[in-house]
Structures are given as structure tokens and as C-alpha cells.
C-alpha positions in Angstrom: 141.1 195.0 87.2 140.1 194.9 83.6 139.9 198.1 82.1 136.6 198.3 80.4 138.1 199.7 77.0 140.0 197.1 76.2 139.2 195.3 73.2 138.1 191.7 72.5 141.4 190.4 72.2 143.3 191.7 74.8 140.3 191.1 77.5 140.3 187.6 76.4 143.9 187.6 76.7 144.4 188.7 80.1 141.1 187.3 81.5 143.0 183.5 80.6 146.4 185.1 82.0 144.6 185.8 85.1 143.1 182.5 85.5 146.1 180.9 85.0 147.9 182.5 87.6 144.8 181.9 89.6 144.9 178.0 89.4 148.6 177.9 89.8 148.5 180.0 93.2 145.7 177.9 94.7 148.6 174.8 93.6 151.3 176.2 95.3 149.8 177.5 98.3 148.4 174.1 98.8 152.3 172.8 98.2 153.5 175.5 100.8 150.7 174.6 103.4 151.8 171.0 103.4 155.7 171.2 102.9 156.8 174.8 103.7 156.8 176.6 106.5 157.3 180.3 107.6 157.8 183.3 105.0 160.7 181.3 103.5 158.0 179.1 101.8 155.7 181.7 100.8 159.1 183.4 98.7 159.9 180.3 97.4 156.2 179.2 96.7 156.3 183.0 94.5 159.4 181.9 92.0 158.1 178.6 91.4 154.6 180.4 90.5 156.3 182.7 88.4 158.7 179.7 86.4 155.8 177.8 86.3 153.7 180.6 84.3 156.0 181.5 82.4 156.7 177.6 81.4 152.7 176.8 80.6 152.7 179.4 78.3 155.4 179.2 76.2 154.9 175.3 76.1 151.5 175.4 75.0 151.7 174.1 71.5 149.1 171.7 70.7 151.1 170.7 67.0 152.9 168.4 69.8 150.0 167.2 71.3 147.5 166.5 68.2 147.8 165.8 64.4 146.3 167.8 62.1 143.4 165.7 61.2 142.5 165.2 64.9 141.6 169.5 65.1 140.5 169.4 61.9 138.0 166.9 62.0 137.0 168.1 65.2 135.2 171.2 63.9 135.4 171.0 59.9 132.8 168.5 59.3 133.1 167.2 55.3 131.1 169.9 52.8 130.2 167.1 51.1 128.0 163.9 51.6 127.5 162.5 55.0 128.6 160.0 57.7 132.1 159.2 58.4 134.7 159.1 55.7 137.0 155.9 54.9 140.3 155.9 53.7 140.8 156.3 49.8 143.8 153.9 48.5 145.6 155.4 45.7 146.3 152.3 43.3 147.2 151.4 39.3 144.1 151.8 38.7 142.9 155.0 40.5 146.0 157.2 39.1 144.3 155.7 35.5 141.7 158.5 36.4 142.6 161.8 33.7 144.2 163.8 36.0 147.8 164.6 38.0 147.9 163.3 41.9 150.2 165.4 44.6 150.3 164.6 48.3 151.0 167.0 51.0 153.5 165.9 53.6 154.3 167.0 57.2 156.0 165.3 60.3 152.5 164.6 61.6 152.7 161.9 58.5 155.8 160.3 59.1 156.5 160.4 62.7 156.9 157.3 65.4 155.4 156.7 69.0 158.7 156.0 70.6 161.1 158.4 71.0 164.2 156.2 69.0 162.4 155.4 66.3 163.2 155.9 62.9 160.4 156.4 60.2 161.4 156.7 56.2 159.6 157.9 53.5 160.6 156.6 50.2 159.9 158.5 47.0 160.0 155.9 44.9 157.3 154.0 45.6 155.3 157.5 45.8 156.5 158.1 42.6 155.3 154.4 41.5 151.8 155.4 42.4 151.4 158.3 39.9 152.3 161.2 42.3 153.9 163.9 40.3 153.6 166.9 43.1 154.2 167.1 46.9 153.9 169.8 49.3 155.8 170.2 52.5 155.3 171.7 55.7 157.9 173.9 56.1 157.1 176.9 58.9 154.5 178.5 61.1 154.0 181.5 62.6 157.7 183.0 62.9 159.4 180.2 65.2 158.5 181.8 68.6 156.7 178.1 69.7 156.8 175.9 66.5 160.0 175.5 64.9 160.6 174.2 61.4 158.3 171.1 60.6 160.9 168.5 61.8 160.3 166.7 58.9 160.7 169.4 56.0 164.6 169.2 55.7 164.7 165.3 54.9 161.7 165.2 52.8 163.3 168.4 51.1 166.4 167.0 50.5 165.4 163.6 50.1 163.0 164.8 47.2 165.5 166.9 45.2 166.7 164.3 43.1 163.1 163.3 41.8 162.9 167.5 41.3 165.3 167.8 39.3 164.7 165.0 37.1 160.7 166.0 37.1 159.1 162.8 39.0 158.4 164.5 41.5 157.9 168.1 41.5 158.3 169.7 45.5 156.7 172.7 47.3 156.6 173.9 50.1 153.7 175.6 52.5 153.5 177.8 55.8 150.6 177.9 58.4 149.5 181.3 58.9 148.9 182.0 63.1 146.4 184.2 64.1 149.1 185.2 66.7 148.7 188.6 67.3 152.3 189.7 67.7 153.4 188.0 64.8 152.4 189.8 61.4 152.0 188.5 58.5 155.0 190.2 57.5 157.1 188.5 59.6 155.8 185.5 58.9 156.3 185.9 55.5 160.1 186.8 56.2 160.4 183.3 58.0 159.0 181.1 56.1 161.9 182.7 53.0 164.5 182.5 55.5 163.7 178.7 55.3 162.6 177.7 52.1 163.9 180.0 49.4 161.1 179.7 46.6 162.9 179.6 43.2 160.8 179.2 39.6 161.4 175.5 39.3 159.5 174.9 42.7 155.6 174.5 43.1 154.3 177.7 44.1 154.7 179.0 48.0 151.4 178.2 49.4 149.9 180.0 52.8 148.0 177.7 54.5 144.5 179.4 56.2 142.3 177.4 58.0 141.7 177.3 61.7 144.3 178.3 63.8 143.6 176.1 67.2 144.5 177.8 70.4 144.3 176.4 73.9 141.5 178.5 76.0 140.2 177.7 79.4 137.4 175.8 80.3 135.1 179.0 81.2 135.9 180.5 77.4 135.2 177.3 76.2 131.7 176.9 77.8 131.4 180.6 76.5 132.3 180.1 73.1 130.6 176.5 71.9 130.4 177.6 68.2 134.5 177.6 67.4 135.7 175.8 70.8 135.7 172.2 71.2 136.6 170.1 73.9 139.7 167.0 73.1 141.4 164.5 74.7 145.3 164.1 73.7 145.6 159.9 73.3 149.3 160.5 74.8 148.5 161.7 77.6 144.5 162.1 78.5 144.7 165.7 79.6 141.7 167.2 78.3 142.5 170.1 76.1 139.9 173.2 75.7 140.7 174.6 72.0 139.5 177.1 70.2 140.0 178.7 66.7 142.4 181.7 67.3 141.1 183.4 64.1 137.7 183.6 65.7 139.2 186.6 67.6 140.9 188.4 65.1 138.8 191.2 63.5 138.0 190.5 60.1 140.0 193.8 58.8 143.2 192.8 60.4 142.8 188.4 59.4 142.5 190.1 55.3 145.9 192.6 56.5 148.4 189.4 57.9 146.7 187.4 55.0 147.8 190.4 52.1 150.8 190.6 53.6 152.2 187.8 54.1 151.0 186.7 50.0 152.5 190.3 48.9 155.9 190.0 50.7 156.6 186.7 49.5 155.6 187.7 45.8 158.2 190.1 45.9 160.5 188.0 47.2 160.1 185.0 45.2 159.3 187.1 41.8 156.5 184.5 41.3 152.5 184.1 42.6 152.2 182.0 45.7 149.0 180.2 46.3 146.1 180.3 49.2 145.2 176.8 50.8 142.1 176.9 52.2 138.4 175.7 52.2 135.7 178.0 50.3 133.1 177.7 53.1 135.8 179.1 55.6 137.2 181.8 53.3 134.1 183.3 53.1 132.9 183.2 56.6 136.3 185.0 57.4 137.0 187.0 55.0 133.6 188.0 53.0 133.8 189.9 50.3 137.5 191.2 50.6 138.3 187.4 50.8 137.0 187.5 46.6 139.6 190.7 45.8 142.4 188.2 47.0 141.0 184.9 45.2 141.2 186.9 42.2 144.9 187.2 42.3 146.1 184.1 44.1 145.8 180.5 42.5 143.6 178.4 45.2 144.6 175.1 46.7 141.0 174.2 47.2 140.4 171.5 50.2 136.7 169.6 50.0 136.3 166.2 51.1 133.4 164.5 49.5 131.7 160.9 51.5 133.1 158.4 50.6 135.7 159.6 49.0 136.4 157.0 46.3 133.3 158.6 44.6 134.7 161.9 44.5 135.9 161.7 40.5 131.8 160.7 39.6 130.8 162.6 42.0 131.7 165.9 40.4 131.1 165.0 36.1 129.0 167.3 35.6 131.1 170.6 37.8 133.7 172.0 35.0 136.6 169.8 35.1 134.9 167.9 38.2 136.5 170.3 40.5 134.7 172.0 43.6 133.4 175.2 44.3 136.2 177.8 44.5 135.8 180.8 47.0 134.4 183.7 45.0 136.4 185.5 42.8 138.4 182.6 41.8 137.5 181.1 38.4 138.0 177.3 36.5 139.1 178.5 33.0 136.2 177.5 30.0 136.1 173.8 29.6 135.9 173.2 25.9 137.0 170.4 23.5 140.7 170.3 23.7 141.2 173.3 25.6 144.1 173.7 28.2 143.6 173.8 31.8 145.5 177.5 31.9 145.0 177.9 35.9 147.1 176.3 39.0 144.0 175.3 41.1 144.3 172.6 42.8 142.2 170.2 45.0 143.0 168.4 48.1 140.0 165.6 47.6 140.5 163.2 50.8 143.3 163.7 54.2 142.8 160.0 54.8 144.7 159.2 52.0 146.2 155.9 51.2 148.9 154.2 49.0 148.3 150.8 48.0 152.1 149.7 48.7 152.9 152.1 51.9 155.8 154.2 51.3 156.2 154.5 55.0 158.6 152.1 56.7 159.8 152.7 61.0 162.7 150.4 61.8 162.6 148.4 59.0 158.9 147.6 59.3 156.1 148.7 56.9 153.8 151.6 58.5 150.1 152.3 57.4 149.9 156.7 57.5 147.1 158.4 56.0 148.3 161.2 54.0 146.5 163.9 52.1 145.7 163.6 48.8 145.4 166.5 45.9 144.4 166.4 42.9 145.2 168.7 39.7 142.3 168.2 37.1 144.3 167.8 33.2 147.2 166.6 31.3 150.7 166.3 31.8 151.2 168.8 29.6 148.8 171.3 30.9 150.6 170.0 34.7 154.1 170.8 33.3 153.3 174.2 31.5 151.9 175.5 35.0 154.6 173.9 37.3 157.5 172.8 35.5 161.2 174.2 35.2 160.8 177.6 33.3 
């Protein structure tokens, strides 16, 4: 029985615990009704019900079952413009727009459909393109379900040279979990137990944007605002998910968020960076969300429709940049003036290179990547995020 003091979290918790265990006993009984007999059955009908809990949840991360851009385009629809976006191809001509490119990288980019396949990113041709940043998944949450991005330690490595030299200059990112046993201290402390931010890398970033969580159908049905309903195109299983952060209370979502940002700080002697979308920030966080923007540089993500307009789009926003949440600030644009902030914006995630850099055994791959965008000169790029 549910006590009736629990709080939201925890009722929600147990309520999909207990109708877990409710669907896997009607499974099993049905399995001991046609192949077991006696008491016998019934005890060995209980440990399988018991392993098989324990194995659904603990294997219930949906990073292996969708990308990134399938849950986030299945409840962030684009702030900007309307209709379905299409791919924007970086080209010659397109990094001739004022202005440094970046790319942000994960395995969801650069992985294969069959299991021996080998996928390589090269650099080079990035690099050929006008990319002079990339970011790298590198953690989330503190390893209880999702490891390290499988990807991070090549690209990482793979990357260092064009570091060093100042091609290519490499960062890495964690997604924050709305998990509620893992703080955003904790977090923190994993994500440096990986990475190990120095000066002459791009700012830590904490990624914050919805944290999707498998539900049942009945929460689902109950929750239609943050829930959606998907199909994985591996295997057809429909999926109830919801946004995990929907649950947290608002005063304990600006906590894991302070401290995670505040522990790394220390750690790293420098001023990580927030990704996250303005509209989202707000709705989260209100007005305590504009006390953080104020200290932490803001990787800004806006997708305008389509997005090879997005440079006209935005001539007459300072620096054609979007809206930032509140209590982050563009510096003045005047004649000549230096763009003295690290805000960036990630403009499209259905970005494309005209020459792929992708190649799986041996044979050119198409992968959409995301696309950033860092509005001002070299110069003003290399004073904010170069070697100091």
C-alpha cells in the first residue's frame, strides 16, 4: 500500500515498480501454468520474477535504444520558423560566413548498424571545412547505467594532435540526469574522473535539457504534456518516455544544477559552461535559472526553419545570435568592438559536411552532426578559447 505522504517522486516511483512486478507475475504464472507443475514451479517461477526485475530495470537505458535527435525532436519542436527542417551542408562557401564553426560529437554520430563494423571520423577533412571547435560527449549521470560515451576516448585522442597545434580546439560535455540518487555532486566528480579539464581545453559544459525516462503506459496516458509515445526502428517495442526532470522539484533541479557547475569550477580553476535551450531554462528553472546565467557562459541551442537562413535570419539581433535565457548578456556590438563573451550557438543538429568525414569499412557514411556557431573573429575565438 502506498503511504499517502509520500511525495510525487517516490509515489511515482513505486507505483511503476509495482506495475512492473505486476506484469511480470501475470508472465510467469502463465509460464508455470503451462510448463511447471507442483510447488517446485511456483519457487522457481519466484527467482525468475525476481532476476527478471531486477534485469528490466537496470537495462533500461534508452541512449541504447534511440539517438539523441529521435527524443529530442520528439518533444522540442524548433523555436523558430515552421515545418520540418532539412539538413544544412557546411561547404567553402558557408564557413565564408564571419564567424567560427564547432561541431558537437557523440557515438550516436559515428556509430554502425552491425555489430563488426568499424566507423572513422577523420579530422582532417573536418578541419578542411572551417571547424575550429568540437565538443565531445564524455559522461552521464555517474556510470550506474551509461558508461562513458563509447566514442569519447578515440575522438579524444584522435583530436589531440589538431589541439595542440590549434586546428582544432576539443571540449568535452556531461549530461546532467534527473536521477534522483545521483547528485549533482557526484556527477560532477565523474565526469573529472574522466575528462580532466585543463586551461588549454574548451570550457566543461553541463548539458540540461530533457532527461528522457521510460514510464508506463498508464503514467503516460496521465502525463501527455512531457510524455511521448516512440517506436525504437531496431526493434519495434513501443517505448513510453517521459522527461525525468518533469518530476524533480524545481528547488532541487537549480541544487544538482549549482552543484555540479560549482564543483567542477573548483576543480578545473576555470568557468564551465551551461548547454541548454532558453525556452526550457526558464520553464525549469524561473527566475533562479537568471542568478546562474549570470555566471556561466551559455551554449545557446535554437534551430531556426530552414536552417540555411539562419545567418539572415538573425541581422538585425546583436551579433545575429538568439535569445539567451535571462540574465545572460551579448556584450555591446559596436564598430570594431571584440566579442568579450564565450556564448555560443548550436544553430542546426541536422548538420552536414559537404565531403563526409565519416567513413564504415572503408565506405563513405552520410551522419548528421550538430552544428555551433561562435559569432566573431579568429582573434576574438582565440582570446576566449585558446592556450593561455
Amino acid at each position: 500500500m502506498l503511504s499517502s505522504s509520500c511525495s510525487i517522486q517516490e509515489c511515482i516511483r513505486v507505483g511503476s515498480t509495482i506495475e512492473k512486478l505486476i506484469q511480470i507475475w501475470r508472465r510467469w504464472m502463465v509460464f508455470v501454468k503451462k510448463t511447471l507443475q507442483g510447488p517446485a514451479g511456483v519457487c522457481v517461477a519466484l527467482l525468475l520474477c525476481f532476476a527478471s526485475t531486477s534485469w528490466s530495470m537496470a537495462a533500461d537505458d534508452l541512449d541504447a535504444v534511440f539517438s539523441p535527435n529521435e527524443l529530442r525532436d520528439s518533444w522540442s519542436p524548433p523555436p523558430l520558423g515552421a515545418g520540418q527542417q532539412t539538413p544544412f551542408v557546411l561547404t567553402k562557401e558557408t564557413s565564408s560566413i564571419p564567424g567560427i564553426f564547432g561541431m558537437d560529437v557523440s557515438h550516436h554520430n559515428t556509430d554502425c548498424s552491425a555489430p563488426s563494423c568499424v566507423c572513422i571520423l577523420d579530422w582532417s577533412i573536418v578541419a578542411q571545412h572551417g571547424v575550429r571547435f568540437a565538443y565531445l560527449k564524455s559522461t552521464t549521470g555517474t556510470g550506474t547505467v551509461t558508461k562513458v560515451d563509447r566514442s569519447f576516448s578515440t575522438h579524444w585522442n584522435n583530436l589531440s594532435d589538431y589541439h595542440q597545434r590549434g586546428r582544432i580546439y576539443r571540449g568535452a560535455y556531461h549530461w546532467l540526469t534527473s536521477t534522483p540518487t545521483e547528485s549533482g555532486r557526484d556527477q560532477a566528480n565523474y565526469f573529472l574522473s574522466v575528462v580532466k579539464p585543463s586551461d588549454d581545453q574548451l570550457p566543461p559544459a553541463l548539458d540540461f535539457e530533457e532527461d528522457p525516462v521510460r514510464r508506463s503506459e498508464g503514467y503516460f496516458v496521465a502525463h501527455p504534456n512531457f510524455c511521448k509515445q516512440l517506436q525504437s526502428r531496431k526493434t519495434g517495442e513501443t517505448y513510453f518516455v517521459c522527461d525525468g526532470w518533469r518530476e524533480v522539484p524545481r528547488e532541487q533541479i537549480v541544487q544538482k544544477i549549482r552543484d555540479w557547475l560549482e564543483t567542477v569550477s573548483s576543480a578545473a580553476r576555470r568557468t564551465p559552461m551551461v548547454y541548454t535551450r532558453s525556452r526550457y531554462w526558464a520553464d525549469m528553472l524561473g527566475p533562479e535559472g537568471q542568478a546562474i546565467a549570470k555566471i556561466y557562459p551559455v551554449w545557446v541551442a535554437q534551430y531556426p526553419v530552414p536552417p540555411s537562413d539562419w545567418y539572415i535570419e538573425h541581422q538585425k539581433l546583436p551579433w545575429h545570435m538568439p535569445k539567451l535565457p535571462e540574465g545572460s548578456t551579448y556584450p555591446v556590438q559596436q564598430p570594431g568592438a571584440p566579442y568579450s563573451s564565450k556564448n555560443v550557438w548550436q544553430f542546426t543538429d541536422k548538420g552536414l559536411l559537404e565531403n563526409s568525414p565519416l567513413s564504415c569499412d572503408g565506405k563513405i557514411a552520410n551522419s548528421a552532426f550538430d552544428l555551433d556557431w561562435f559569432p566573431a573573429t579568429n582573434v576574438d575565438f582565440v582570446r576566449e578559447f585558446g592556450k593561455k
